[in-house]
N, C-alpha and C positions, 0 to 999 in steps of 0.2 A: 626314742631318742638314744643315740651313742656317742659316746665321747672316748676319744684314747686319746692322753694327754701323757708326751713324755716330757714336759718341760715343765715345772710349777709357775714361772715368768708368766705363762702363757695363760694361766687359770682367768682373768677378767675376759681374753677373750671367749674362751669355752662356755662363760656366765652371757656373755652378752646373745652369744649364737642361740640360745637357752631362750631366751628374751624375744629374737627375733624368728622361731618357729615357726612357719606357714601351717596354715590350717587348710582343715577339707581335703587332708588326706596330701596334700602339696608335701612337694621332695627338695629339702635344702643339704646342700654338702660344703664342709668349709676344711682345709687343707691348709697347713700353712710350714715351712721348711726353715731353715735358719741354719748355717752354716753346712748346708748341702745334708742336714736330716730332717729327716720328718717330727717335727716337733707338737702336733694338733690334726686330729682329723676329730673330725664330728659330722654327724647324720641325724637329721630331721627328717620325718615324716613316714609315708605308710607303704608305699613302691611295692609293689613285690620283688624280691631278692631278684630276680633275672631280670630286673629294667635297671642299669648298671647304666645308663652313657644317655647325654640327653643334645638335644639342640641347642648350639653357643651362639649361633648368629653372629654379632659381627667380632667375637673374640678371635671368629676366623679369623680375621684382618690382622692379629696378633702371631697367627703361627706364620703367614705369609711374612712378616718383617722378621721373624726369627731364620726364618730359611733365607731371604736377601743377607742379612748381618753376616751371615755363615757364609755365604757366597762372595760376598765383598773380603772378607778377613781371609780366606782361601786363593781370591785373586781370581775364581773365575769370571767373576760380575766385578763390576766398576759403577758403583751406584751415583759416580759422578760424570758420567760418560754420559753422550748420548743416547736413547733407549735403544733409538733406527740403524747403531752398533750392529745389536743385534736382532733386529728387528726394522728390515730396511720398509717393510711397506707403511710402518708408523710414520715415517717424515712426509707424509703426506700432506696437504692443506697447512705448514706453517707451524708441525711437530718436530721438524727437524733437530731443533736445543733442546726438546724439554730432554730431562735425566731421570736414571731411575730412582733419584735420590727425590724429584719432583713428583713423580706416582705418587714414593711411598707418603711425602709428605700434602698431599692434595693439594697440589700447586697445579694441578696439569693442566687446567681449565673443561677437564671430560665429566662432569661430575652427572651426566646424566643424557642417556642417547637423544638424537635430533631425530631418530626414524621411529616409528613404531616396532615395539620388538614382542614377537611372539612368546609365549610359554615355550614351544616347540624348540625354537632358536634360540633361548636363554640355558636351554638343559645339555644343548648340544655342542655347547663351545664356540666352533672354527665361523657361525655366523654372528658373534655377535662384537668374537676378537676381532672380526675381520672389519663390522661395521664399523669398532675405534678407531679402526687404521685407517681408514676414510673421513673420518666427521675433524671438522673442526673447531680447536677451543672456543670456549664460552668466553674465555679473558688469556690474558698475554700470562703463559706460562711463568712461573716460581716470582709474577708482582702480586698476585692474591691467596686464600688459599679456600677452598669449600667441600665439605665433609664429601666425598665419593662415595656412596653408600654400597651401591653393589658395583658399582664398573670400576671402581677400586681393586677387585678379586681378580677380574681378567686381563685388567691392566698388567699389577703386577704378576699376575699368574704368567701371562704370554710372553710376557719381561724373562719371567726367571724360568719356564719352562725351555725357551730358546737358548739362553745363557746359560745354562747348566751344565755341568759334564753327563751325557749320557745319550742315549738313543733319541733321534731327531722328534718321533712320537712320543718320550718321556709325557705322561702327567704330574702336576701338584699334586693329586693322589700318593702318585709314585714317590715323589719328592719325599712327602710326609712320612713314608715308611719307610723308605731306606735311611732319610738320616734323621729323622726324629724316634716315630714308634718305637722302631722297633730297638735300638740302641738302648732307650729309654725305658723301655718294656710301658711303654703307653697305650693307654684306652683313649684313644687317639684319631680319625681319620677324617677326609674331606673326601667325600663319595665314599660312602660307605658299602660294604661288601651285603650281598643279599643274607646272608645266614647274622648279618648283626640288624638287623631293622626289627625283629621281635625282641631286641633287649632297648629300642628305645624309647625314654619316659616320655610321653607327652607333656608336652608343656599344658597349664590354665592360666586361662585368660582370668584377673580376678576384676571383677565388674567392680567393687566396692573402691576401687583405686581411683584418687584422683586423677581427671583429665588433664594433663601437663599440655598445656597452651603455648605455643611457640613466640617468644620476642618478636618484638616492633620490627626488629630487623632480619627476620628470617626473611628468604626467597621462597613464600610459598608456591610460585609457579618451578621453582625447580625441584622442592620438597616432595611435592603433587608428583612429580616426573618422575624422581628418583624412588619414591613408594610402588608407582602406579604402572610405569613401565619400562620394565615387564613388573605384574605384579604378580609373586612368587609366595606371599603368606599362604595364604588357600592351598597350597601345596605342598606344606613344609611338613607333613607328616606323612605324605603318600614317598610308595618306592620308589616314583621316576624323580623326586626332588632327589632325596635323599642319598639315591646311588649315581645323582650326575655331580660335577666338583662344580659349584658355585661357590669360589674359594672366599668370598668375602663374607660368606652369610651362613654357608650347611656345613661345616664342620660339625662333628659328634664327640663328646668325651666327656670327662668328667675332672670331678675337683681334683683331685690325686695328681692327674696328669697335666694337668695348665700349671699346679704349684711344682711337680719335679720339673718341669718342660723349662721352667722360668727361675729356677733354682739352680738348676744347670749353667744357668748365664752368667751369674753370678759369682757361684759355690764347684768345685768336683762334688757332683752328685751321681751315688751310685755309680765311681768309677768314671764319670762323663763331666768335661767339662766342654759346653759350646759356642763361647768364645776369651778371646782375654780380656782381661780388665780395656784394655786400650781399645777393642771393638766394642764392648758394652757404652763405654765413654760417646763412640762415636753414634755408634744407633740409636743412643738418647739424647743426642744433646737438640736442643730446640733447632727446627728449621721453620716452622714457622708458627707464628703469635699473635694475636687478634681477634678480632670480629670475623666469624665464619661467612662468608659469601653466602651459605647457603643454608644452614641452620639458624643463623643469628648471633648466638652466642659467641661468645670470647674460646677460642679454642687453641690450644696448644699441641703443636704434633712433632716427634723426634720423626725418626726415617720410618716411617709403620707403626709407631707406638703411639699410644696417646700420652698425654704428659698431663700432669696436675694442674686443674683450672677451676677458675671459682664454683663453677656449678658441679665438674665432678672433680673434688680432690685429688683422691686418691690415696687417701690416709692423709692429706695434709697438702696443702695449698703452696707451703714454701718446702715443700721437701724433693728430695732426687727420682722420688718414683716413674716408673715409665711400665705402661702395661696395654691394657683394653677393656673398654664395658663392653656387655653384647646385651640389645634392647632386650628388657624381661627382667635384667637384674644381676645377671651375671659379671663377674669382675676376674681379673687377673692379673697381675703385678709386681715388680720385685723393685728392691731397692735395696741398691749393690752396696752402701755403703755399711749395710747393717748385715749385706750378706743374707738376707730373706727375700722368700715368696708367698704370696696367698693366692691361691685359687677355692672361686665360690659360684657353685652352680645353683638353680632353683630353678624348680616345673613352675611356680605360683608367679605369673610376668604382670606386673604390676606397674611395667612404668612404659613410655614412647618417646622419645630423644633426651628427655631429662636424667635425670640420676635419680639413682633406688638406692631411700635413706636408711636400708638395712646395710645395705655397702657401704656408704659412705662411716656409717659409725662402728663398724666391724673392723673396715681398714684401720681408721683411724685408731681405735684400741690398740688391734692389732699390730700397728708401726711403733707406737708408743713402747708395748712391752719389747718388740722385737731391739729397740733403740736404748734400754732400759733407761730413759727419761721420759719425761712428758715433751709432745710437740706441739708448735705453734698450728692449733686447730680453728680454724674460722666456727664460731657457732654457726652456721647455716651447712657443716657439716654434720652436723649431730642431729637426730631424731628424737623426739620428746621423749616416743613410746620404749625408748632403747638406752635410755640417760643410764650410768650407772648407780647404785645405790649412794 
């Protein structure tokens, strides 16, 4: 266990992270920023020093909406425009109005291909961007909204990779490094470079985790669909996953990097700041609220972010947060009002669409001190095992 705490404010979180320690050798890292410094980092578990950067899975979905926000605030992208803008072969079948303001916020009605899709063709990009451009909505664009789980990545990927300033071949890879990494000095990437795949942690599955049951109202024939195909777990730790950009799900990195990445939004961090108060505003503010079409659950989404919702707060059910889970446990988040970020990884994946009750009462401490009050926390935020003293 390591802790560097340069805030005293912060000491209940560093207690709590203490509390929630994965066993059996599991690797947890928690980060957390506050007025663009690094105010908390702490390390759980047994890694060997050279496994530094691990699998985020859908926190991916989180750097894709940071590189849209930046793109919109620049003026290259218009996330209210049509997508077939720039991307004329999407208005195909009846896509013509969706926006890319409706991707990010899963409004699009794509939430899951209609053809059988290969491993092969899911690793390859151009066959499965090409398949979206073809298929038509499930439901009439920006009236409902249902979680996109991986066709969310290529959606907006082909969105922003066409819309971007730069060479017609540009990848989200590329994206990533030119204006996040490397600015950022981030352990960071979506397809990852061969010489980094010996630094990353494997994730553990822990068996002893309850099985999270999905609501009366999920769509398990599209859940089925969006797991299944293509179904890409089996491969999440081999090189051909790893080094293709499956921008909604193989992103690599670590706590450090989601809390500066997200601290930047907010705060000038490290000299960097990534958007103004006024594009934070717009990237978070709710687009759409409800019963998920396809999970079931009540879900809350800004333009690419998740937003606070009974089942994952997010440090708190009535507060400004806007971030991302990634299934396993993973979280990242900032909330501009307070001017903080937390980023929290863990190899020990202990949850499947639900919320991981190490997060939820991490955050929620965590907001609390960051806020210096106490906030309005639903108990179904809180974890018994992790209560404070």
């Amino acid at each position: 266990m390591h802790v560097k705490l340069s805030d005293s404010a912060f000491t209940p979180v560093a207690e709590e992270f203490k509390r929630a320690a994965p066993e059996n050798g599991a690797v947890s890292e928690l980060c957390l920023y506050q007025n663009g410094r690094q105010v908390l980092f702490a390390h759980a578990g047994d890694a060997a020093p050279e496994k530094d950067v691990q699998l985020l899975r859908s926190i991916s979905k989180a750097i894709l909406a940071v590189l849209a926000a930046m793109a919109h605030e620049s003026g290259e992208l218009d996330m209210d425009a049509p997508v077939a803008d720039v991307w004329p072969e999407f208005a195909a079948n009846g896509k013509h109005t969706i926006t890319g303001r409706q991707l990010l916020s899963h409004q699009a009605g794509l939430p899951v291909f209609d053809e059988p899709v290969s491993t092969v063709d899911a690793l390859t990009w151009h066959p499965v961007v090409d398949l979206l451009a073809r298929q038509r909505p499930r439901w009439e664009p920006g009236t409902a909204h249902g979680y996109h789980d991986l066709t969310f990545g290529w959606l907006v990927g082909e969105w922003l990779r066409r819309g971007c300033e730069g060479p017609a071949d540009t990848s989200i890879g590329v994206l990533v490094d030119q204006r996040l990494r490397i600015s950022l000095e981030l352990k960071l990437w979506i397809g990852s470079p061969i010489d980094l795949l010996s630094r990353v942690r494997p994730l553990q599955h822990d068996r002893r985790a309850p099985r999270v049951l999905m609501p009366e109202g999920a769509a398990h024939d599209l859940v089925e669909a969006a797991l299944g195909n293509p179904d890409l777990v089996p491969l999440e730790h081999t090189m051909e996953y790893l080094t293709a950009e499956v921008p909604a799900a193989n992103a690599v990195g670590d706590a450090v990097s989601l809390a500066r990445m997200f601290s930047a939004l907010v705060a000038t961090t490290d000299g960097t700041r990534l958007l103004c108060p006024g594009g934070v505003e717009k990237a978070a503010a709710v687009q759409a609220d409800g019963p998920d079409l396809v999970v079931g659950w009540p879900r809350r989404y800004g333009s690419g972010f998740m937003l606070p919702d009974p089942n994952r707060p997010m440090g708190g059910l009535h507060t400004a947060s806007f971030g991302h889970y990634g299934q396993g446990g993973s979280l990242v988040f900032a909330h501009a009002d307070s001017a903080f970020a937390f980023g929290y990884t863990t190899s020990q994946d202990r949850s499947f669409l639900g919320a991981d009750p190490r997060t939820k009462t991490l955050a929620a401490v965590a907001l609390e001190c960051a806020a210096g009050c106490p906030l309005e926390i639903p108990e179904t935020a809180r974890y018994a095992g992790l209560r404070r003293k």
